[in-house]
SEBA-851613 format. One record per residue (C-alpha): x, y negated, z negated; residue in three letters. Coordinates in steps of 0.2 Angstrom, whole numbers, plus 5000, padded with zeros to 4 digits. Example, Ala and Ser with C-alpha at 12.3 -4.5 7.8 and 13.67 -1.06 7.14 Angstrom:
506250224961Ala506850054964Ser
//
This chain:
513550184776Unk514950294783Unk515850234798Unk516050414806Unk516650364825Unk516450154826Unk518250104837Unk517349994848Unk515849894837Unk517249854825Unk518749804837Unk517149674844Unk516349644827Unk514749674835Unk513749704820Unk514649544809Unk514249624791Unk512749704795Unk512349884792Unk511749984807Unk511050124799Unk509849984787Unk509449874804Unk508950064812Unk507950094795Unk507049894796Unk506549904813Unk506650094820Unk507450154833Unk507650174847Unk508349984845Unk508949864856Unk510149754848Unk510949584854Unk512449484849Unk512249294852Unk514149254849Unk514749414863Unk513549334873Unk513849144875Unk515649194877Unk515349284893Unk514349144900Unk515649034897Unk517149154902Unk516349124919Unk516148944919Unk517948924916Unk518549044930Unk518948934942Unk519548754944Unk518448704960Unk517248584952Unk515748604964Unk515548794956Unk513948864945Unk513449024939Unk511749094941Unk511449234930Unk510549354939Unk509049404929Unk508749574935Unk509849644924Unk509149564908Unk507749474908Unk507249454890Unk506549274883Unk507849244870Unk509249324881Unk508849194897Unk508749044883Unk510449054876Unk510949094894Unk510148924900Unk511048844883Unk512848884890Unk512248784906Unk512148914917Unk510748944931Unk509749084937Unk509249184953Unk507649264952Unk507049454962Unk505249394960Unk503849304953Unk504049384936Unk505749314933Unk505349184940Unk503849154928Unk505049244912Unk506549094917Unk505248944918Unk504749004899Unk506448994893Unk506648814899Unk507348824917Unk506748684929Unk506348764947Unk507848674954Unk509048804942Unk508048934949Unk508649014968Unk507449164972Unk508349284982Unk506849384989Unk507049554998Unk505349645010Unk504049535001Unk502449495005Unk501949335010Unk500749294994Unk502449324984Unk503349204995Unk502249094993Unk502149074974Unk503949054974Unk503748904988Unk502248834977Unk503548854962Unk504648724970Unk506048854969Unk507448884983Unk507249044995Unk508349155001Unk507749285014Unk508449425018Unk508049475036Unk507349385054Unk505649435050Unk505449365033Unk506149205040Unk504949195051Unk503549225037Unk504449085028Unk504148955044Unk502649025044Unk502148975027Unk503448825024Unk503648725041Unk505048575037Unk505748665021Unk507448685014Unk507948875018Unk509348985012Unk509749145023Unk510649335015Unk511649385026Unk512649565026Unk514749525029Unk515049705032Unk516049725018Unk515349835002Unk515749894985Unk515049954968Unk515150114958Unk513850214964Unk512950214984Unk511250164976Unk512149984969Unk513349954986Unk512349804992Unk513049785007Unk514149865023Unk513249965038Unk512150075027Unk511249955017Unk509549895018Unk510049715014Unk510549555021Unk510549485041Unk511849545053Unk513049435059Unk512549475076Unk510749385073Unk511349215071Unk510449175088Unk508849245080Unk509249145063Unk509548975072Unk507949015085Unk506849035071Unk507448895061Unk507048775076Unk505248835080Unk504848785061Unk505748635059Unk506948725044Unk508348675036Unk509548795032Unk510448725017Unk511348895008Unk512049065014Unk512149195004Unk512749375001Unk513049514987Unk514149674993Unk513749764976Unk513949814957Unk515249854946Unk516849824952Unk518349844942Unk519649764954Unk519249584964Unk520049654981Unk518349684989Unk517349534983Unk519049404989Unk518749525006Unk517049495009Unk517549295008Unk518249295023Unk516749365033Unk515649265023Unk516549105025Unk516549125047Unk514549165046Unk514648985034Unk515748895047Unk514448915061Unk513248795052Unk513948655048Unk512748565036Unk512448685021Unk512548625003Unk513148774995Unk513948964998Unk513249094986Unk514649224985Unk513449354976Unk514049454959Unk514349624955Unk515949584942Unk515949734932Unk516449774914Unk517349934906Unk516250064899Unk517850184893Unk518350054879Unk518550194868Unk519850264880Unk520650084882Unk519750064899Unk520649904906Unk519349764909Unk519149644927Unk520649544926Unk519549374927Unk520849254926Unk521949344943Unk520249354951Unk519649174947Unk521449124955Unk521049204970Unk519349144971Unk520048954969Unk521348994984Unk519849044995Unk518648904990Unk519948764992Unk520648835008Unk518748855014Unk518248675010Unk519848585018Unk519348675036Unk517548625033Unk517948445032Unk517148435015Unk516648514996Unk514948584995Unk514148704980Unk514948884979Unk513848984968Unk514149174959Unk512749274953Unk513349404940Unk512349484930Unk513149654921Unk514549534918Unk513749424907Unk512249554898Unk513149734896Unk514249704883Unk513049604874Unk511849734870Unk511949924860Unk510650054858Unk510450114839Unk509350284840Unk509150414827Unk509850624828Unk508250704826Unk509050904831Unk510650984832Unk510351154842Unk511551294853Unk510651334868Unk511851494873Unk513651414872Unk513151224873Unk512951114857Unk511550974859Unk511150834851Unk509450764854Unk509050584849Unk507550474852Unk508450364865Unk507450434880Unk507850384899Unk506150284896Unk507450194884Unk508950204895Unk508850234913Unk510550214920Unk511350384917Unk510050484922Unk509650364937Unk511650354941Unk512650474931Unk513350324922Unk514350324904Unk514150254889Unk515250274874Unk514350334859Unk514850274841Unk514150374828Unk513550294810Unk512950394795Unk512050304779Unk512750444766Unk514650424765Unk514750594769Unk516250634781Unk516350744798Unk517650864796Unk517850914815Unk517650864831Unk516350964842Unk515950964866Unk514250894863Unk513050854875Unk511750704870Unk510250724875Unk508350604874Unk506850654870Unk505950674887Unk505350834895Unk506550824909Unk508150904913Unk508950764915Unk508750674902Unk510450664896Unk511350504887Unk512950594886Unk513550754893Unk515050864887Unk515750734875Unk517050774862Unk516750674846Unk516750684827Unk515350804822Unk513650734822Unk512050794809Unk510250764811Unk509850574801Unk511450514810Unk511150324819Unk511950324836Unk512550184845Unk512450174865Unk513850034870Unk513549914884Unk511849924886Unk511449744890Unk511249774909Unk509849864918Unk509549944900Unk507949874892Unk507449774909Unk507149944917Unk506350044901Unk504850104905Unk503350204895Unk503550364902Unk502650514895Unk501750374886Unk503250314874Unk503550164867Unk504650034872Unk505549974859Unk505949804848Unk507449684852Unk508249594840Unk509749464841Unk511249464830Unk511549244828Unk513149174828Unk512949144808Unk512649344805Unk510849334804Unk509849454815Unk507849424821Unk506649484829Unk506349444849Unk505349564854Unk504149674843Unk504049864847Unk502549904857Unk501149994848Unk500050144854Unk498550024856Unk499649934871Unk499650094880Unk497850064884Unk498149854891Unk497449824906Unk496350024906Unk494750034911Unk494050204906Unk492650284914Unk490750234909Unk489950424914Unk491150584915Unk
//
């Protein structure tokens, strides 16, 4: 094997001996692969960044929610928020009790409510009118409320989560509404919540969004916790020495506000995060195979098998991902070329990596699509009737197996009823 452009893998030892080009050649590509050990060290770089002792982590499952993925997850003692009944029902299978479970539920129905009620797993709602479906369905429960504090952030408008152009959260200004409704059902509300976005580089906004949240908090003065949201981000430019979160600086500040907070409210209660990305994208890369190296007119593409079916987010937000480039002959690249990298769907914008400059890349080359733990497999999909493909999980020790097996063309018909008489 010929490391041909590999800066980032080996500076995090993410393969730990093993050969990209044989794991792309054992199970096909495209391939998700996971390292345990990159992980378990996220989850617990969060556990440890504050010293407030009433503090967990629920990992928000949305953006990974693969079975062995939420198991080590549940290992490092972390917890979980759930989007619906589907994560819900993945985290009960990898051994989290309904108590570790906080369903953060946005515009749903009320069977889907119910579920999560039958469940026995806390609710949050996320407007007036789904806490009155709630009061509606679970008169006397334990009730969590999302509210929006104004404040937003995140690196694109489709993930900014909260502010005056959102769909998500309660005003402020409803509290009447909130505290009327909660009467006529006999509810208690035990936990606010809020989450003002993804992918932020710098912890001003998220310590900002504190203070509004903490005024809305003081206005009810028996809740058993404060979900501050997540959104922590992670550097995709490592090959350009992208500087991370500076955790330990935002942790600090984090601590300030929780202590301060708890001393005016007369005592300590439960302050929760829920970060996802944080936790999952560095954890994961894409292998996928060059299948064609073509000029259209004065641009040099390189198309691979890594599809937005594969990997959504750059086509659905125009985000990066550093590309390392593998090659199984020890054959050398001898220039570097502006190469746009392209899938293999018949769309426009199915683009992995546009106008990149890197070391020449040839047809048979394995490529590697960094950080591609978050909203990577979790939003793959079987558009023009591909694949989804396998994930397998680098251990601790170096060994690499199989979590989930690449779909076949036979599971392209589960759940088809074809016509009787055309």
């Amino acid at each position: 094997m010929k490391r041909i452009y590999t800066k980032v893998t080996d500076a995090m030892d993410f393969f730990q001996g093993n050969d990209p080009t044989a794991l792309a050649r054992q199970y096909g590509t495209p391939l998700y692969v996971c390292n345990e050990r990159i992980l378990r060290q996220r989850c617990r770089d969060l556990k440890n960044m504050v010293t407030y002792p009433k503090f967990v982590v629920d990992y928000s499952a949305k953006a990974n929610c693969s079975l062995a993925f939420l198991q080590i997850v549940r290992s490092e003692g972390l917890e979980a928020d759930a989007m619906s009944p589907g994560e819900i029902y993945m985290e009960r299978m990898a051994g989290f009790s309904p108590e570790e479970i906080f369903y953060i539920c946005n515009n749903v129905s009320a069977e889907e409510m119910q579920y999560a009620i039958d469940a026995g797993v806390r609710v949050s709602v996320d407007s007036v009118s789904q806490l009155e479906q709630f009061g509606r369905l679970a008169p006397g429960h334990e009730v969590a409320v999302r509210f929006n504090p104004g404040v937003g952030a995140g690196h694109h408008e489709k993930v900014v989560t909260a502010g005056k152009q959102t769909k998500f959260g309660v005003d402020p200004e409803d509290i009447p509404q909130v505290r009327a409704i909660l009467e006529r059902y006999d509810l208690k509300l035990v936990g606010i919540n809020q989450h003002i976005g993804s992918l932020f580089m710098t912890g001003e906004a998220f310590v900002a969004s504190l203070s509004a949240l903490f005024e809305i908090a003081k206005q009810f003065p028996d809740l058993e916790f404060v979900d501050m949201g997540g959104g922590f981000g992670i550097p995709y430019k490592k090959e350009q020495d992208e500087a991370p979160l500076d955790l330990q600086e935002l942790g600090a500040a984090i601590d300030r506000a929780l202590y301060g907070f708890s001393e005016e409210y007369g005592r300590q209660i439960t302050f929760r995060i829920e970060p996802g990305r944080y936790i999952s994208a560095e954890s994961n890369v894409i292998l996928s195979t060059v299948h064609a190296v073509k000029h259209n007119h004065d641009r040099k593409f390189v198309g691979c098998d890594c599809g937005f079916n594969v990997l959504q987010r750059p086509v659905m937000y125009g985000s990066y991902h550093g590309v390392e480039i593998f090659r199984e002959q020890d054959v050398p690249s001898e220039k570097e070329e502006t190469v746009t990298i392209v899938g293999n769907i018949c769309e426009s914008g199915d683009i992995l990596a546009k106008d990149r400059t890197l070391p020449e890349i040839r047809e048979g080359d394995t490529l590697c699509i960094l950080d591609a733990g978050a909203y990577g497999f979790t939003m793959a999909s079987n558009y023009n009737n591909r694949l989804r493909p396998a994930e397998i999980l680098i251990r601790e020790n170096g060994q690499v197996v199989l979590t989930r097996e690449r779909e076949e063309l036979t599971d392209l018909m589960r759940h088809v009823i074809p016509l009787e008489n055309v």
